[in-house]
Chimera marker file (.cmm) of the C-alpha trace (Angstrom):
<marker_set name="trace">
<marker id="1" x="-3.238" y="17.071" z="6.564" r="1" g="1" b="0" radius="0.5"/>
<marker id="2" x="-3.974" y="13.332" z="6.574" r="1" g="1" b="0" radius="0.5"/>
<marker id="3" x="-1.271" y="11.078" z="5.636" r="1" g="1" b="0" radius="0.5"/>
<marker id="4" x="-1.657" y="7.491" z="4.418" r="1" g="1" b="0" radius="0.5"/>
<marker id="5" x="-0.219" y="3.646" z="4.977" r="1" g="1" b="0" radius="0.5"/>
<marker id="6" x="-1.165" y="1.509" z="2.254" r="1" g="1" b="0" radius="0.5"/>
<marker id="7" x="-0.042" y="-2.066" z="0.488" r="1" g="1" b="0" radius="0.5"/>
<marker id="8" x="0.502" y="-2.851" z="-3.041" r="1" g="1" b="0" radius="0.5"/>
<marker id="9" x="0.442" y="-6.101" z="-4.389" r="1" g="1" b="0" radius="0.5"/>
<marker id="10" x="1.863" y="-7.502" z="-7.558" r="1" g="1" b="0" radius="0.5"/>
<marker id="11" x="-1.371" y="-9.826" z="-7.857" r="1" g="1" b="0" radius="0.5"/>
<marker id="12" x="-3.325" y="-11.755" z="-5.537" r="1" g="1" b="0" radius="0.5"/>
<marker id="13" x="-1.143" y="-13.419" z="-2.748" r="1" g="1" b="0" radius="0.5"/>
<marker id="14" x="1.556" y="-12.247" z="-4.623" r="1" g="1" b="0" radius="0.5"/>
<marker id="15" x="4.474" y="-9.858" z="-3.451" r="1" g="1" b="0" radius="0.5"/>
<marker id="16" x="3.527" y="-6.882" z="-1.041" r="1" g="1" b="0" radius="0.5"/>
<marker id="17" x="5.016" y="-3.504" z="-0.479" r="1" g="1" b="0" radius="0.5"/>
<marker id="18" x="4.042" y="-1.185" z="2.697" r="1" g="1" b="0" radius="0.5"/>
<marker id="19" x="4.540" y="2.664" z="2.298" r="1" g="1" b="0" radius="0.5"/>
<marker id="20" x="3.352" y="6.105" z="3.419" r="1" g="1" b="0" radius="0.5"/>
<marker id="21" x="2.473" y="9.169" z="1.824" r="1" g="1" b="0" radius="0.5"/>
<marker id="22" x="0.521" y="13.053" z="1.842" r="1" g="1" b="0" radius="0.5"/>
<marker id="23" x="-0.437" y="12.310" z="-1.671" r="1" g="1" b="0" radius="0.5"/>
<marker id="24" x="-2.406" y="8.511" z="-2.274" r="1" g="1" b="0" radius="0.5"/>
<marker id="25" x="-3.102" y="9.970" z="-5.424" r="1" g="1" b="0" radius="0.5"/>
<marker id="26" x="-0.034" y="10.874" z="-6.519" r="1" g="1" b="0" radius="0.5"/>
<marker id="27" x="1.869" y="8.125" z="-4.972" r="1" g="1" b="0" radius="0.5"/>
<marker id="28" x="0.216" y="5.366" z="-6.469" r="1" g="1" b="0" radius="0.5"/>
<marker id="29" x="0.398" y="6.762" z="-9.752" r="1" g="1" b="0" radius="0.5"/>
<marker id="30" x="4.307" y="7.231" z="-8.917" r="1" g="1" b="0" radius="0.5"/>
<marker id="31" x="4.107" y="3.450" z="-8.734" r="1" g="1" b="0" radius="0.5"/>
<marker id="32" x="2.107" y="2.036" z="-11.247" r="1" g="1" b="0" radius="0.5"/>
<marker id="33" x="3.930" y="4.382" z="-14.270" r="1" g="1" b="0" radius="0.5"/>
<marker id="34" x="7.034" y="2.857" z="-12.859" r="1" g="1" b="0" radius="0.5"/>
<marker id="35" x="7.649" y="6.878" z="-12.274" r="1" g="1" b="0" radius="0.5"/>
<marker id="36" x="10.952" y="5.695" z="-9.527" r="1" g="1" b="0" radius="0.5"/>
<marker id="37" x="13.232" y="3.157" z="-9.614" r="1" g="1" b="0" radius="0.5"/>
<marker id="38" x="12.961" y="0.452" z="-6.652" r="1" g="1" b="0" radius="0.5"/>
<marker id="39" x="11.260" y="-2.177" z="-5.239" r="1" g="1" b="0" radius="0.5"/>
<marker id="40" x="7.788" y="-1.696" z="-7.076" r="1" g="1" b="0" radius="0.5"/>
<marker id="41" x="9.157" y="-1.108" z="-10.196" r="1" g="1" b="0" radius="0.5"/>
<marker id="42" x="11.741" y="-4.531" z="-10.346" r="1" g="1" b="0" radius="0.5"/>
<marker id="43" x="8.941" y="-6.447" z="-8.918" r="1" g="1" b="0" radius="0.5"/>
<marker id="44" x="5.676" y="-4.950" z="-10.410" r="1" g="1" b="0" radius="0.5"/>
<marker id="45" x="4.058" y="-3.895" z="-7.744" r="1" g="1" b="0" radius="0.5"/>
<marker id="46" x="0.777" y="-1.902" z="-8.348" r="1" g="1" b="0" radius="0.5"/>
<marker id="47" x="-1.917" y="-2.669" z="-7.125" r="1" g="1" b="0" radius="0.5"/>
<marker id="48" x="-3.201" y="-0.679" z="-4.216" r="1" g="1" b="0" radius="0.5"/>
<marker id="49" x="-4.762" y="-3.502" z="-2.345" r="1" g="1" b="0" radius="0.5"/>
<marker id="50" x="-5.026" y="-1.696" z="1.489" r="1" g="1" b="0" radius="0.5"/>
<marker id="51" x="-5.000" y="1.384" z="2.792" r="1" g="1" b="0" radius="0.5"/>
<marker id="52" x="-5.533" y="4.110" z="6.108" r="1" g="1" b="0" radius="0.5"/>
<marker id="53" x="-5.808" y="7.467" z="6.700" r="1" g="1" b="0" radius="0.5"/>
<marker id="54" x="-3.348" y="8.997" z="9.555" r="1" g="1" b="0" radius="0.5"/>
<marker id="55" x="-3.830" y="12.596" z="11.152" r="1" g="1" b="0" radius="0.5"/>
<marker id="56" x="0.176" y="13.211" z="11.713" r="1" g="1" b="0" radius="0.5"/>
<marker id="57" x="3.103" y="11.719" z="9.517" r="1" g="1" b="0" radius="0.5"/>
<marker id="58" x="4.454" y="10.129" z="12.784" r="1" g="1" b="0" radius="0.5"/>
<marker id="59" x="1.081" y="7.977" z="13.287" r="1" g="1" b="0" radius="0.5"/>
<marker id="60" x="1.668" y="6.470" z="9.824" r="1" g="1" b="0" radius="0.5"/>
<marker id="61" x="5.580" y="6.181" z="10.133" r="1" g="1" b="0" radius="0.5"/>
<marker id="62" x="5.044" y="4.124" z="13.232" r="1" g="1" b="0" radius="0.5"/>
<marker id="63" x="1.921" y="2.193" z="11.497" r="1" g="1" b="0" radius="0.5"/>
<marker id="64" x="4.361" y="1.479" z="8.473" r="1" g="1" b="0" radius="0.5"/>
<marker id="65" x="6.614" y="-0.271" z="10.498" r="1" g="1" b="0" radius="0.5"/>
<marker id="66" x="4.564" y="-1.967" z="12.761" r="1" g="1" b="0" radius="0.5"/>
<marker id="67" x="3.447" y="-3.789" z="9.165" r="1" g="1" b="0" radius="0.5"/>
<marker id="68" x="6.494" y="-4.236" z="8.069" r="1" g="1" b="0" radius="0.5"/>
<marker id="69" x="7.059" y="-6.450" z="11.275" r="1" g="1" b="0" radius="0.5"/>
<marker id="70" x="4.341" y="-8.210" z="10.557" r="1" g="1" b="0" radius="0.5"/>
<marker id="71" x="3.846" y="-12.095" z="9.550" r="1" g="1" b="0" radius="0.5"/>
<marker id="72" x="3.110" y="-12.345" z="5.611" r="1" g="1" b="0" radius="0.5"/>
<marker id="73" x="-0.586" y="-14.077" z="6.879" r="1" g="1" b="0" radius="0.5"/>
<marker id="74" x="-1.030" y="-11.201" z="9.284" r="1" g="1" b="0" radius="0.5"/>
<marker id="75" x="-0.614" y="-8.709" z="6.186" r="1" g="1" b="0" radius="0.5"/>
<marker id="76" x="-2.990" y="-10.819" z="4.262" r="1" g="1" b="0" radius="0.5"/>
<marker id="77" x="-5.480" y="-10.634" z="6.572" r="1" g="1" b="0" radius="0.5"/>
<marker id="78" x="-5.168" y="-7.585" z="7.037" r="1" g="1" b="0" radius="0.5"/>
<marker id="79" x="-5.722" y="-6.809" z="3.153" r="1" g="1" b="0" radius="0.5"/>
<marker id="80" x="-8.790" y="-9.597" z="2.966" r="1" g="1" b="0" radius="0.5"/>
<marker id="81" x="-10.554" y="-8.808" z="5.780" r="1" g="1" b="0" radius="0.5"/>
<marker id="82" x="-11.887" y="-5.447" z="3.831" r="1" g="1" b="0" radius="0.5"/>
<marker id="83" x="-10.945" y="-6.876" z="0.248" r="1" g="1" b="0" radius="0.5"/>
<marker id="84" x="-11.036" y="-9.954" z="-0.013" r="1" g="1" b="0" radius="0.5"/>
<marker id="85" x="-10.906" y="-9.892" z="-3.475" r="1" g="1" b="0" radius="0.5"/>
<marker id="86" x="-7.905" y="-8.013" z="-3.832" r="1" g="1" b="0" radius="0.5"/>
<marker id="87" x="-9.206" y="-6.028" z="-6.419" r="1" g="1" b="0" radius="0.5"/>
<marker id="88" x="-6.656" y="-2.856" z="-7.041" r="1" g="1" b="0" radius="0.5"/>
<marker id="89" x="-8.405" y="0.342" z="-4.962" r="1" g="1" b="0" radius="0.5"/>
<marker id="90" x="-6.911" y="2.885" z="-7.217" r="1" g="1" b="0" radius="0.5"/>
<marker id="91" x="-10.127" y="3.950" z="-9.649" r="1" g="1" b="0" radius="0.5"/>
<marker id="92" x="-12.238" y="4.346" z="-5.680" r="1" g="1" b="0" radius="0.5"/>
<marker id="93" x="-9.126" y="7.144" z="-4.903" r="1" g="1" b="0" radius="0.5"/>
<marker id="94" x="-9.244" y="9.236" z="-7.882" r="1" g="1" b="0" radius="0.5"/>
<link id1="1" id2="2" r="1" g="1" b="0" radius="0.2"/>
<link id1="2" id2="3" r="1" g="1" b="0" radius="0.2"/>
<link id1="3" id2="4" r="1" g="1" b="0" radius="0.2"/>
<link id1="4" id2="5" r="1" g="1" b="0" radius="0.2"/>
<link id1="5" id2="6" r="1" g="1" b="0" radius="0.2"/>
<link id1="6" id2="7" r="1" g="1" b="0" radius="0.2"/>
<link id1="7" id2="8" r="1" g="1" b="0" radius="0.2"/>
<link id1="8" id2="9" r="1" g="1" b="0" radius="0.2"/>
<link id1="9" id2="10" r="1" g="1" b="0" radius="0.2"/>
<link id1="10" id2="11" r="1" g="1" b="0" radius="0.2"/>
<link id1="11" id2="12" r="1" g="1" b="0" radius="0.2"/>
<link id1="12" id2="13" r="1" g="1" b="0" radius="0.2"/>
<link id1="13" id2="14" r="1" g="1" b="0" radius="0.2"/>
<link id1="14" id2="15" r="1" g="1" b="0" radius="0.2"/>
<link id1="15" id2="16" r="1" g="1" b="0" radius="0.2"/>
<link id1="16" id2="17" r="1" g="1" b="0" radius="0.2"/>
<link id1="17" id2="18" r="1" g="1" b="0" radius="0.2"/>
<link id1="18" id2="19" r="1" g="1" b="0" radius="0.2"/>
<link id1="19" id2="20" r="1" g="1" b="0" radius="0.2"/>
<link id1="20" id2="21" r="1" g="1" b="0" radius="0.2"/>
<link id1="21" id2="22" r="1" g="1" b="0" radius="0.2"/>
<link id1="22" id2="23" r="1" g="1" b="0" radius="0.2"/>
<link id1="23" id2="24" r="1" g="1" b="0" radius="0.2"/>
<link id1="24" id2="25" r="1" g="1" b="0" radius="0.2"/>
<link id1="25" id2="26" r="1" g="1" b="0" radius="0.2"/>
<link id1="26" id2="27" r="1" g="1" b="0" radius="0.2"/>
<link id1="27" id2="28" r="1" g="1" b="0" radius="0.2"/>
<link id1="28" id2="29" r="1" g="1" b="0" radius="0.2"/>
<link id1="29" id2="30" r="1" g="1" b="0" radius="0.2"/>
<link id1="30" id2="31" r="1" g="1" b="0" radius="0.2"/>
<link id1="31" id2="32" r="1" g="1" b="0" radius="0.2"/>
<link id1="32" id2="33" r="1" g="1" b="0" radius="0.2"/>
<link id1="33" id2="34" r="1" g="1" b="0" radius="0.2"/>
<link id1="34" id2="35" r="1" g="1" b="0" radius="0.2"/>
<link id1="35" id2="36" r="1" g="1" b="0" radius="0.2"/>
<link id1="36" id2="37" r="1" g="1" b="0" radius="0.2"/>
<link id1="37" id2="38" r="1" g="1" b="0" radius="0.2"/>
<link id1="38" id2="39" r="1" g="1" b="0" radius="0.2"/>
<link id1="39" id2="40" r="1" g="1" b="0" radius="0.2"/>
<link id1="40" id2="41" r="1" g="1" b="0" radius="0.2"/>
<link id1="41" id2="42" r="1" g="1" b="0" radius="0.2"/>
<link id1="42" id2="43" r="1" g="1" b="0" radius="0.2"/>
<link id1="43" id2="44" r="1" g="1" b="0" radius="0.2"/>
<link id1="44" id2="45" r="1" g="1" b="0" radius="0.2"/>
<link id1="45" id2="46" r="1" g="1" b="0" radius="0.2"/>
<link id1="46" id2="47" r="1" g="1" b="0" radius="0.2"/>
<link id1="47" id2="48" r="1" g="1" b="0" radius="0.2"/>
<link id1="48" id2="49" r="1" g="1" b="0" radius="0.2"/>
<link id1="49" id2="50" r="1" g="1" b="0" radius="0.2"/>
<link id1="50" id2="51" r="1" g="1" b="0" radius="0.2"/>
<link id1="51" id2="52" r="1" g="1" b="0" radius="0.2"/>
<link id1="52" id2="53" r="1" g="1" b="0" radius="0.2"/>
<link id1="53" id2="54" r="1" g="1" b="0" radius="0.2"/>
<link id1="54" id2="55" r="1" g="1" b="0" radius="0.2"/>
<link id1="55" id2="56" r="1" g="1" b="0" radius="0.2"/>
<link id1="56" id2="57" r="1" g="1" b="0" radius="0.2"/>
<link id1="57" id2="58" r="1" g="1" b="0" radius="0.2"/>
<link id1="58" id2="59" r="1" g="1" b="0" radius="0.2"/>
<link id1="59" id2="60" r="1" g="1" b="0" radius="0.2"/>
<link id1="60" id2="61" r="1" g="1" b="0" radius="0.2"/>
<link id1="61" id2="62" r="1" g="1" b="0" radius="0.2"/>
<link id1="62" id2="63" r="1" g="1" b="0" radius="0.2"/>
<link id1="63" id2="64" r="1" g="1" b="0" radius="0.2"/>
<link id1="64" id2="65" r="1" g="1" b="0" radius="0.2"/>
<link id1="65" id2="66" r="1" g="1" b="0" radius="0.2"/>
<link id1="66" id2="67" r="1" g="1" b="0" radius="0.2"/>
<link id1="67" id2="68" r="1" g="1" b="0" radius="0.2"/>
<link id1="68" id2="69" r="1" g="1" b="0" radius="0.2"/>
<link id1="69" id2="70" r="1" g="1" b="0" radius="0.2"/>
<link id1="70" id2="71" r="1" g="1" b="0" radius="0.2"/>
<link id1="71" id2="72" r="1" g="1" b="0" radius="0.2"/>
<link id1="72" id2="73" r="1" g="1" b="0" radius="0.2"/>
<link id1="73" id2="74" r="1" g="1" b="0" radius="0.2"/>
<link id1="74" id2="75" r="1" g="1" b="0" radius="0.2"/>
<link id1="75" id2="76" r="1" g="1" b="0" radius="0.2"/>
<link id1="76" id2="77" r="1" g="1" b="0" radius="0.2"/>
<link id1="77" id2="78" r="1" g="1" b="0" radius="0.2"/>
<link id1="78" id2="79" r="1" g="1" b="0" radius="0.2"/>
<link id1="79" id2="80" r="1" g="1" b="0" radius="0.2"/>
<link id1="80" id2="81" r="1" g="1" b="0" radius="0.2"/>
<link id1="81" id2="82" r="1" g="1" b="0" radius="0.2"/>
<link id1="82" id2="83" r="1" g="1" b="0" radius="0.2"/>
<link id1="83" id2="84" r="1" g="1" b="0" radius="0.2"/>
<link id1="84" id2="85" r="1" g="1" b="0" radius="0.2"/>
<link id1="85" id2="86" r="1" g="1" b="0" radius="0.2"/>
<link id1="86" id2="87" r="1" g="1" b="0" radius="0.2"/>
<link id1="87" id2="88" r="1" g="1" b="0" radius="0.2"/>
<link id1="88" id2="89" r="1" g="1" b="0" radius="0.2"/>
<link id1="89" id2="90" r="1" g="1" b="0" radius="0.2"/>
<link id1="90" id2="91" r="1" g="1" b="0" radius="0.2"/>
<link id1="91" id2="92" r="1" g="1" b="0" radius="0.2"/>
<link id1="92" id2="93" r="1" g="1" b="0" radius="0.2"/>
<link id1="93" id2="94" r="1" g="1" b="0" radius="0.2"/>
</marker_set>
């Protein structure tokens, strides 16, 4: 089973959220339909900017929070060096 990192972004260079999941799908739908209350709901948050596939649920714990340690412009490169746009992924998942 592959599990996944991914950002969201409330628009371009706007606010980011890092999180994991077995379900991209799913997940991002979770988000964007406001589905659970929390971060990505108070701050709009839905637009899946970034993401990587993980073969084990520990490889993408420990990638989550080696992001979340990050610098904001490390995250942002991160994001525009295979988006630069930051156009919202979520239509190329389904």
């Amino acid at each position: 089973m592959d599990y996944f990192v991914y950002l969201l972004a409330s628009r371009r260079n706007g606010t980011l959220y890092v999180g994991i999941t077995n379900d991209l799908v799913r997940r991002i739908h979770e988000h964007k339909s406001n589905a659970v209350d929390g971060f990505t709901k108070q701050y709009a948050v839905h637009d899946l900017v970034w993401f990587e596939s993980t073969p084990s649920v520990e490889a993408a714990i420990q990638k989550e929070k080696q992001i979340k340690n990050w610098k904001r412009e490390w995250k942002v490169e991160l994001i525009e060096k295979s988006n630069p746009e930051w156009l919202d992924l979520y239509s190329s998942i389904l």
